[in-house]
C-alpha positions, 0 to 999 in steps of 0.5 A, spaced: 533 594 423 528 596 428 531 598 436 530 591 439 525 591 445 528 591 453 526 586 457 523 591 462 519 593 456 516 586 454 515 584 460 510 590 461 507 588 454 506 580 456 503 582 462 498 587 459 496 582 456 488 581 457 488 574 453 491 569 452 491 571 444 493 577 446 499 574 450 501 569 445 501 574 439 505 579 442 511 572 444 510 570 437 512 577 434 518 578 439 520 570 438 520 573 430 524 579 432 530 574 436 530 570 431 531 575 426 537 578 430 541 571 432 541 570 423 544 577 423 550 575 428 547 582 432 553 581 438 551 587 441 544 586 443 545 578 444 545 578 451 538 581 452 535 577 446 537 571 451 534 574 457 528 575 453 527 568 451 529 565 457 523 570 461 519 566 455 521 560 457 518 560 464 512 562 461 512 556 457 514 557 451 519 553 446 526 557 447 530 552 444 532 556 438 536 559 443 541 554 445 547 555 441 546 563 442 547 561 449 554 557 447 557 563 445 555 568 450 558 562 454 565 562 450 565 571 451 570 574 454 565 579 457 563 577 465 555 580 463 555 575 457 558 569 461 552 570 467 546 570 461 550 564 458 551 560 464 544 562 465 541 560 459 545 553 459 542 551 465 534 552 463 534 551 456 539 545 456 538 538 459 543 532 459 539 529 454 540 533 449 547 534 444 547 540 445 550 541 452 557 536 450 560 543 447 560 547 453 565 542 456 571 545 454 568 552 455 566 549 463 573 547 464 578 553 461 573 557 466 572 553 472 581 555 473 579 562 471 583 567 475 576 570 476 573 566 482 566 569 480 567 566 473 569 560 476 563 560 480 558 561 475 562 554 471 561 551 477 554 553 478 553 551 471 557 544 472 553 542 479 546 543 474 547 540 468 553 535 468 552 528 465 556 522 465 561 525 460 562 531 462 563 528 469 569 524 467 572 528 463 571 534 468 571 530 476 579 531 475 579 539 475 573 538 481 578 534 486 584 541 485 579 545 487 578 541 493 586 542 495 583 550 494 584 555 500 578 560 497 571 557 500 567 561 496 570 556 489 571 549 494 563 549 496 560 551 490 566 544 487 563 539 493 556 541 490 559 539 483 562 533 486 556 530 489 552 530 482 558 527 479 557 522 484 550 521 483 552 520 475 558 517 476 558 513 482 566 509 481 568 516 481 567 517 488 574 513 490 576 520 488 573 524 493 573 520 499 580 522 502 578 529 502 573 529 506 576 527 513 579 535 512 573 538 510 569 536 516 574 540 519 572 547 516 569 553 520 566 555 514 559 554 513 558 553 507 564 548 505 560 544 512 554 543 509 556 541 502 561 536 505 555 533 509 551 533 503 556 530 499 558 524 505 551 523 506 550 521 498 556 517 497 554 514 504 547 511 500 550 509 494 555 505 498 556 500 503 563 500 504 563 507 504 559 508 510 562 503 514 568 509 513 564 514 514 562 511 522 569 513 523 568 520 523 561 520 528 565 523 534 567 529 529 560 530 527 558 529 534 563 534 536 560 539 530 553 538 532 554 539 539 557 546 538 552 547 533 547 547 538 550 549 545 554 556 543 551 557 535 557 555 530 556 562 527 552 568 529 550 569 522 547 563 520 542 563 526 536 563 525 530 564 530 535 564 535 538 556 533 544 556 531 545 554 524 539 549 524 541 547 516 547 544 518 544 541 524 538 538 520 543 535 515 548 533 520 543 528 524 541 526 518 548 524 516 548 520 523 541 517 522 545 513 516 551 511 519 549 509 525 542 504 522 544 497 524 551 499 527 551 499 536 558 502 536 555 508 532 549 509 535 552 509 542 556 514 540 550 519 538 546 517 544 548 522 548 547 529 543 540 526 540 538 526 546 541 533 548 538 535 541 532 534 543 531 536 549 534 543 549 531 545 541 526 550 542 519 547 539 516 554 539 518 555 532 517 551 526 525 551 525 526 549 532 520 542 529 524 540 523 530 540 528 526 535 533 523 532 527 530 529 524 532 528 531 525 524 532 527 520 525 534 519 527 532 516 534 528 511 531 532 508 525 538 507 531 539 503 535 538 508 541 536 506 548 528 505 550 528 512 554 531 515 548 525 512 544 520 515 549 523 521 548 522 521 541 515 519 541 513 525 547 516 529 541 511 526 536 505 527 541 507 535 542 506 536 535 499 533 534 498 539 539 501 544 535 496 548 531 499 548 525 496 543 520 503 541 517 507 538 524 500 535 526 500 531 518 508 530 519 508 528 527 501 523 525 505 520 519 512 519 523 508 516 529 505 511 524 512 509 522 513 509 529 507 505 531 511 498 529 518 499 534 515 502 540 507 501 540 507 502 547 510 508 548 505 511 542 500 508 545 500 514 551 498 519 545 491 515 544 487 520 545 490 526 542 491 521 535 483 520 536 482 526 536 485 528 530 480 524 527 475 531 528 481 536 524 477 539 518 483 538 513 482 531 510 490 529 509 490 529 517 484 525 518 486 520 513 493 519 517 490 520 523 485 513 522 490 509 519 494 511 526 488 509 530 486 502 525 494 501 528 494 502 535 488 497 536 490 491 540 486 486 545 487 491 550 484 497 548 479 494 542 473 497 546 474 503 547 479 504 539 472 500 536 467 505 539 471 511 537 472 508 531 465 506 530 463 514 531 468 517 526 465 512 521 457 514 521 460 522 520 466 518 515 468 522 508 465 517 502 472 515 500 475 513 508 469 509 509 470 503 503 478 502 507 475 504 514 469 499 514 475 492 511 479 494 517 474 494 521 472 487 520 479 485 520 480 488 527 474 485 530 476 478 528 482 478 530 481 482 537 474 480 539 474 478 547 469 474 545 462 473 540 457 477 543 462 483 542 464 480 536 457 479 533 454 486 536 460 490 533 459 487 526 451 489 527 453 496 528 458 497 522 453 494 517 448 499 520 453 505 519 456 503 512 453 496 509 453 499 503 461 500 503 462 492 506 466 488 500 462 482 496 467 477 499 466 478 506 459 477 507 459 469 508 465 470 513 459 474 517 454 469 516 459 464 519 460 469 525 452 468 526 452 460 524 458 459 529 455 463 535 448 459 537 447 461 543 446 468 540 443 467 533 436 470 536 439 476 538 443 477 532 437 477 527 432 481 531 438 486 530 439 484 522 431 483 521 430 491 525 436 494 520 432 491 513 425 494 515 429 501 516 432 500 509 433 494 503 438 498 498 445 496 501 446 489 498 451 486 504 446 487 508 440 485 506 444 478 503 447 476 511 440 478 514 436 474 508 440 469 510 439 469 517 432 470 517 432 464 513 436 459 517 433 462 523 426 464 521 422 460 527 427 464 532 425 471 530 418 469 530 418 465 537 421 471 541 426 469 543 430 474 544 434 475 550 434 482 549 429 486 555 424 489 549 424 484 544 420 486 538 414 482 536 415 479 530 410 475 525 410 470 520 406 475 515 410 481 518 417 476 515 415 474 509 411 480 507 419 483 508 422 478 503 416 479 499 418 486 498 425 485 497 424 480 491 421 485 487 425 491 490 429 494 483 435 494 488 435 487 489 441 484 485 441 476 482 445 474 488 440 477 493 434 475 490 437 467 489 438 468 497 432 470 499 428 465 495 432 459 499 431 464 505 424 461 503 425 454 502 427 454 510 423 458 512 417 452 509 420 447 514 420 453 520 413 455 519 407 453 520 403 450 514 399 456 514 403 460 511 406 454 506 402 455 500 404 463 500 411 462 499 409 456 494 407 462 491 412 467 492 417 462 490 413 460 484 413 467 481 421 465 479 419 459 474 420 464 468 424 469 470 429 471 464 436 469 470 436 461 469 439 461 476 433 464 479 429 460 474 432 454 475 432 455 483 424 456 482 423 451 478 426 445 483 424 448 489 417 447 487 418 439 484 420 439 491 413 441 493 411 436 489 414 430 488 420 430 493 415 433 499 418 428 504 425 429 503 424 437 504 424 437 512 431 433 511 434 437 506 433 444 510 435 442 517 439 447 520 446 448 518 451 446 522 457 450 524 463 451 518 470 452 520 472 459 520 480 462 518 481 468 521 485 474 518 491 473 522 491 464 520 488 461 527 483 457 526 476 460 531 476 457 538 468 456 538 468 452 532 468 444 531 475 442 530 475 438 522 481 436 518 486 442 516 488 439 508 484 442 502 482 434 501 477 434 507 475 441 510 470 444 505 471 451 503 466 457 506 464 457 499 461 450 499 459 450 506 454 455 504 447 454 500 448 455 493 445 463 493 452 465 498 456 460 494 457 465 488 459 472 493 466 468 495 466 466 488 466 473 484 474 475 488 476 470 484 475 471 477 478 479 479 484 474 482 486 470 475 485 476 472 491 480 476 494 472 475 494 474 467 497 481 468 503 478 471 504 474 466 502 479 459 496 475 457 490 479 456 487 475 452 486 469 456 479 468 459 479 466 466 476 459 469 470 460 474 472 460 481 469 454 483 473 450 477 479 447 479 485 450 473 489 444 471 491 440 462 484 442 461 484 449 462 488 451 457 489 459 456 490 461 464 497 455 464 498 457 457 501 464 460 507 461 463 510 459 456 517 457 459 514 454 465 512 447 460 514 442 462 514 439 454 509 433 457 502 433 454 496 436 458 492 431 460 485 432 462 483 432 468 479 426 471 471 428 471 469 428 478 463 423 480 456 426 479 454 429 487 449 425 490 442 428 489 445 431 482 443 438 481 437 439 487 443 436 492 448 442 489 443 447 490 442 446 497 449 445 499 449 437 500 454 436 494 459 438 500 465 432 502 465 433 509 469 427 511 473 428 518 479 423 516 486 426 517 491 424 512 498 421 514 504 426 515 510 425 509 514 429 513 516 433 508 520 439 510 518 447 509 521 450 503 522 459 504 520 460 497 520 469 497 526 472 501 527 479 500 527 486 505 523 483 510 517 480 506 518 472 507 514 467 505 516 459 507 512 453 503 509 447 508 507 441 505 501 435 506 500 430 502 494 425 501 497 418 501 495 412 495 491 419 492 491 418 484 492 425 482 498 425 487 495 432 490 499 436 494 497 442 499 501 446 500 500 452 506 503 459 505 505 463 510 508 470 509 511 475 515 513 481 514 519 484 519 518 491 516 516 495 522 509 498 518 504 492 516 502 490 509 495 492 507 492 490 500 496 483 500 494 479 494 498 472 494 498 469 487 500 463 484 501 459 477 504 452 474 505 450 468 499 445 464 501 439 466 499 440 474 492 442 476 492 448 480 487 450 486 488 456 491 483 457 497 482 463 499 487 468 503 486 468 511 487 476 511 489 482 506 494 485 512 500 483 514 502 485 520 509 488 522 514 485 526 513 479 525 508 479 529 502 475 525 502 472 518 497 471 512 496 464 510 493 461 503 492 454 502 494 452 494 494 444 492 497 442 486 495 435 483 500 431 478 497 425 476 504 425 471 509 426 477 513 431 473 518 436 478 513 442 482 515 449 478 510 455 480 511 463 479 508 468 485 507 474 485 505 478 492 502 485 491 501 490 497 502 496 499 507 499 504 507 506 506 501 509 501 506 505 495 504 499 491 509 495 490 509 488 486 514 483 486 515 476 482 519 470 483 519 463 480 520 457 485 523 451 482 528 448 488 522 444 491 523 438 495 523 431 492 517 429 497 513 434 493 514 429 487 
């Protein structure tokens, strides 16, 4: 038999290797060689075949022949071979695996060894590979050498009984009277592992907690002498005594005293004394202060400890190292929802984290700034945040831009800084607005009548720089036709108006209908922007938009087409009716992000029966922007419910018996009764040409009787709650009910991305109105609303199945419910 290869020796081989070839043929030619001695039973050189193969293994390469080799090496009497072994059993075996159950009874017979060092390596063993069998065949042998006077055995067996627990949490109950004694210990090392050990049963059990918090004086005692005199000069590290036991001890109290006075009362004084006293020059001294900082937060601490604790967070944003200004801007923004005043203080420093090269800190940084907006501070947040925007990563832009729409809506202290800030973020970032935002702008134009002149100067200069962002040129399209005699007229109140002509106008929209970067739903605007502008201008330019209009009658699009083609019988045959049908539109009722209805605008029912959504309001060329949300909508409805085949129904169609695939989803939902089809709806007056010019629209202002049917909480569940209100049309056939969804969050950071879906067995009629925001705020201080209204022309017991998706602290979640309890005045 050829000499075996040392260690040292194949190491040098591997790592002379100049290919990967090369590497992997000498592995191949050694992994031979081993396994040509474990078959001879070669005894003398099985301990170093082992260390071979586990260096092969952190290289990568498949070991696993090794696993049995690694039992009997375990199960010799030799201290050597037991340390490779051990070793060995912990890399190569995983609890997953058979293999590692016949090392139980080795592990047992040498963790009462007399030789602590053996017992040491089986402990170290058990705390790395232990399951759930071996944890109840061996938690008995762990508890004795708890009672055991040798500290080196006891902490290593408070390790193994915390991955015991992790397994087996019933056998907790086993531990549990020990601890008081340990906590009592001098050694360091039994200290930290009691902690560790108390800090995991105390997350498993509630119970368990609660009898922990009797110990919080003992640790407050610890915790105290660790950090006035050092608990052990050894363990000092940077001058701070013992800060791992320090770190895991306010760790441990941050558990027991969440939600508990007594508890918190008790750590107030050393939390504080903690934070004032911990040298902050040294990156030990910041993970004391940051576990200090966590603590005060999730206690109920006093309103000077809070301060306190944010002063902290703002002296790590000065901190020239990268990662305790990326910690200090991400607790800060957990912290943004508990105390927004005291964050507030560091406002500018948080802004100017905005212009940190590293990208991670830029990211935290702006979601910390988009939180500390508020009607107090919006103009100066709004300005900085409009500069950080201009010079903005491409993958901030997109988030940054929706944000900034929403917090100019909800903060606004009044229409002119409204409409001057949404003009500046158009002209910044046009290209990252969202589809389904571009008709609550126009509605910001359309409700501000004193400034409509001023707003499309603005939007008429911006097209002239640029015609490729899409959402901009739609909303300014579409104001040029609505107030294209304004911009000609010169009645800007601005002090250097610009002179405009009606040539310079239709020229532009020439150019935009012919520009390749139009898209079907800017062209359909821009050639109702000039149907309007025929009634608005002088007859001399008429017969030029008949011609630019008439250019569409044989498009291949049939919207544009038929646009085309009706507009110009409206030339013709319906001239007279023209002017009528083109007045200018009046305000539409605007809900906010955060539900409350707009101020300025005229008060109208608030039933899905008679206020007309923004969609309809809208010309027929902006009506299908607030329709694309939906289809991406329904398709998430159809994820939830593990239907991918179904095709979903247009956005403007009412989903009902009829409807077929998209109820079909529900399946136990049926309710057994036969789908009946929906009742076709009259014909809108003026038929189609009335459709397209927004004339189909219901305006009617009548109110509906209240039926006084209570509120219903419908989804209840770590702080997310949403509660179902009601209204219901009297003497209405189809027995509709509308019902409004309101959701609240009392988690101390804001929802973002909200998406609140909703389904009902075939037998109902179903149609959800648009959402009032995508961000719910913390605290309960805001809510999203949704309007759903259900028709049941069968009177059948209201059924629905809900799925809210968000995202919490940079993590989707998704959660579902079926609600079936309600009331009977639904019914």
């Amino acid at each position: 038999m050829a000499p075996t290869v040392k260690v040292r020796d194949l190491i040098r081989q591997i790592r002379g290797a100049k290919t990967a070839a090369d590497e992997r043929a000498v592995i191949t030619k050694e992994c031979a060689s081993i396994r040509s001695q474990f078959r001879d039973e070669d005894n003398d050189c099985r301990s170093r075949n082992v260390a071979k193969l586990l260096y092969i293994h952190m290289l990568g390469y498949p070991a696993h022949f090794g696993q049995l080799e690694c039992l009997k090496l375990i199960a010799s009497p030799k201290f050597s071979d037991k340390r490779i072994g051990y070793l060995g059993a912990m890399l190569l075996l995983d609890e997953r695996q058979d293999v590692h159950l016949l090392v139980t009874n080795s592990l047992k017979n040498d963790i009462g060894h007399s030789n602590q060092f053996v017992a040491g390596l089986a402990l170290s063993a058990l705390g790395s590979i232990c399951s759930q069998e071996m944890s109840r065949d061996l938690a008995g042998e762990i508890e004795k050498l708890l009672k055991s006077q040798n500290v080196y055995l006891k902490k290593k067996a408070l390790l193994c009984a915390r991955r015991i627990v992790q397994k087996v949490p019933e056998l907790m109950e086993m531990f549990i009277p020990h601890m008081r004694s340990m906590l009592q210990e001098r050694n360091h090392g039994v200290l930290v592992t009691t902690v560790s050990l108390i800090t995991e049963m105390c997350l498993l059990s509630v119970d368990v907690r609660s009898h922990f918090r009797k110990q919080v004086s003992n640790l407050v005692r610890t915790l105290k002498s660790l950090s006035q005199s050092g608990f052990s000069s050894e363990h000092d590290v940077g001058g701070i005594g013992d800060p791992f036991l320090q770190i895991k001890i306010i760790r441990l109290l941050r558990i027991l005293g969440r939600g508990d006075p007594d508890s918190s009362d008790n750590m107030n004084d050393i939390l504080a004394q903690v934070a004032t006293n911990t040298e902050s020059s040294k990156n030990v001294g910041h993970a004391i202060l940051y576990e200090s900082v966590l603590c005060i937060m999730e206690i109920r601490a006093e309103g000077g400890l809070r301060v306190l604790a944010v002063n902290i967070l703002g002296r790590f944003l000065l901190n020239t190292d990268k990662n305790v200004r990326y910690v200090a801007l991400n607790t800060l923004l957990r912290t943004v929802g508990v105390d927004n005043l005291a964050v507030q203080r560091h406002r500018s420093t948080i802004i100017d984290c905005l212009k940190d090269p590293d990208i991670s800190i830029r990211k935290r940084a702006l979601d910390l700034s988009l939180a500390l907006c508020n009607e107090s501070n919006v103009r100066g947040m709004m300005k900085e945040l409009l500069h950080f925007l201009g010079k903005a990563d491409i993958e901030l832009k997109s988030k940054m831009v929706t944000e900034l729409l929403a917090i100019a809506e909800k903060f606004s202290p009044n229409k002119r800084w409204h409409i001057e800030t949404v003009l500046q973020i158009l002209e910044l970032a046009a290209a990252y607005v969202r589809e389904e935002t571009v008709p609550n702008l126009i509605a910001l134009v359309m409700n501000a009548r004193d400034l409509s002149a001023y707003a499309v100067m603005r939007l008429f200069s911006a097209i002239q720089k640029s015609i490729v962002h899409q959402s901009l040129i739609q909303v300014a399209v579409w104001c040029v036709g609505e107030y294209g005699d304004l911009l000609v007229s010169g009645q800007c109140s601005e002090d250097e108006p610009i002179t405009v002509t009606e040539a310079e106008v239709l020229s532009m929209l020439e150019t935009i209908l012919t520009s390749p970067h139009s898209n079907p739903t800017t062209l359909g605007i821009a050639l109702m922007a000039l149907m309007k502008l025929s009634t608005r201008f002088d007859k001399s330019s008429l017969e030029r938009i008949r011609s630019l209009i008439a250019q569409y009658g044989q498009n291949m699009d049939v919207e544009l087409q038929q646009r085309s083609c009706e507009f110009t019988h409206l030339f013709t045959k319906f001239d007279s009716m023209r002017a009528p049908l083109l007045e200018r539109m009046p305000a539409v009722e605007v809900t906010t992000s955060s539900g409350v209805q707009d101020d300025d605008t005229e008060s109208a029912s608030t039933t899905a029966e008679t206020a007309a959504p923004l969609s309809q309001a809208m010309p027929a060329a902006v009506a299908p922007v607030v329709a694309a949300a939906a289809p991406a909508q329904e398709a998430s409805l159809l994820d939830l419910l593990g239907d991918s085949t179904a095709a979903p129904a247009p956005a403007s169609q009412t989903s009902g018996g009829g409807g077929g695939d998209l109820l079909d989803i529900l399946g136990g939902l049926d309710l057994g009764a036969p789908a009946q089809p929906a009742a076709a709806a009259p014909p809108a007056m003026g038929g189609g040409l009335m459709d397209l010019l927004g004339g189909g629209v219901d305006v009617s202002m009548s109110q509906p009787a209240a039926q006084g049917i209570p509120p219903l909480t419908a989804y209840e569940k770590s702080g997310l709650r949403v509660v179902f209100t009601f209204e219901k049309v009297p003497n209405n056939p189809n027995n509709i009910v509308t019902v409004t969804a309101t959701t609240t969050s009392a988690l101390p950071t804001p929802l973002t991305d909200y998406t609140f879906l909703v389904a009902v067995p075939k037998v109902f009629q179903l149609n959800v109105q648009q959402a009032s925001g995508t961000v719910v705020p913390p605290n309960n201080s805001g809510a999203v609303t949704q309007v759903v209204q259900v028709a049941n022309p069968q009177r059948q017991p209201l059924r629905m199945r809900l799925r809210l998706q968000f995202t919490h602290n940079g993590q989707p979640v998704v959660e579902t419910s079926d609600v079936n309890n309600f009331p009977a005045g639904c019914v």
